[in-house]
C-alpha positions in Angstrom: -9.4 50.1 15.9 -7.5 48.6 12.9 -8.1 45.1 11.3 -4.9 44.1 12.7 -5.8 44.6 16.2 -9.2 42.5 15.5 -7.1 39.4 14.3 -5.0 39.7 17.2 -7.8 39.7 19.5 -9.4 36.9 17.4 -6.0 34.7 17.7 -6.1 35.1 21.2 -9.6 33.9 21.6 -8.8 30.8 19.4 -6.0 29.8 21.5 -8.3 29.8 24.6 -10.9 28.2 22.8 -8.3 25.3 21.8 -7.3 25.1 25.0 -10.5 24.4 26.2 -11.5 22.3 23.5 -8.7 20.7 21.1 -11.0 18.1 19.4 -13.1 21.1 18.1 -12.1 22.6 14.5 -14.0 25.8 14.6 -11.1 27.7 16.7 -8.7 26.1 14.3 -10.4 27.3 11.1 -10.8 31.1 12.6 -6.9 30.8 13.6 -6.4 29.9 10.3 -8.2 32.4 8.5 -7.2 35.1 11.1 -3.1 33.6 10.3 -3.9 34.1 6.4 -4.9 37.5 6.8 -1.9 38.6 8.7 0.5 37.1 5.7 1.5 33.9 7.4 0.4 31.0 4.7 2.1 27.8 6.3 0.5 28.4 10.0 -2.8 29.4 8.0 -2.3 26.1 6.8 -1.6 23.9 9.4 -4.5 25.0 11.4 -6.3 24.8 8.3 -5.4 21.1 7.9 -6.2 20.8 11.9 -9.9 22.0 11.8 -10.2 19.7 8.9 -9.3 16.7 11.0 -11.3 17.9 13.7 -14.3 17.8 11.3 -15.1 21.3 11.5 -17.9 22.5 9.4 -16.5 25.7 7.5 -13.4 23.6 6.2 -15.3 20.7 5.0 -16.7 22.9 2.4 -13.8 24.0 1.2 -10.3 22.5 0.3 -8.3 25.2 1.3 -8.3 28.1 3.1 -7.9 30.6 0.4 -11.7 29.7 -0.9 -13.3 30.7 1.9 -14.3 34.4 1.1 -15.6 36.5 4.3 -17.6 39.5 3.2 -16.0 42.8 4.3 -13.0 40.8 5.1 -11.6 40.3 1.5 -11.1 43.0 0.1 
C-alpha cells in the first residue's frame, strides 16, 4: 500500500469526521496535513487556518502547517 493511498483514506475519514463534527479542528488539521503532503499548499492551508479557529490543539502549537514535523512522515 503506498503513502498516497493512506492520505486518501485519511482525507476521506476527515471529511466524515467534519461532517459529523464541523466545530471540531482535529479533522481539519489532519486534512490539512494529509492536503500538504499530496502537493496542494492553499487547501493545506485553508483547513489549516480552519482547525485554528476551531481551537484545535495540534495547530495552536504551531503557526503553520509546514512546522509541524510527523516522524516517518517527513522524510
Amino acid at each position: 500500500r503506498s503513502y498516497s493511498q493512506d492520505y486518501d483514506s485519511c482525507l476521506k475519514t476527515c471529511e466524515k469526521l467534519s461532517a459529523l463534527e464541523p466545530r471540531k479542528g482535529d479533522s481539519y488539521a489532519f486534512r490539512a496535513l494529509c492536503l500538504l503532503k499530496r502537493g496542494n499548499d492553499s487547501e493545506a492551508d485553508r483547513y489549516w487556518e480552519k482547525a485554528k479557529t476551531c481551537g484545535c490543539e495540534l495547530s495552536s502549537h504551531f503557526e503553520n502547517v509546514r512546522d509541524v514535523k510527523m516522524q516517518g512522515y517527513n522524510n
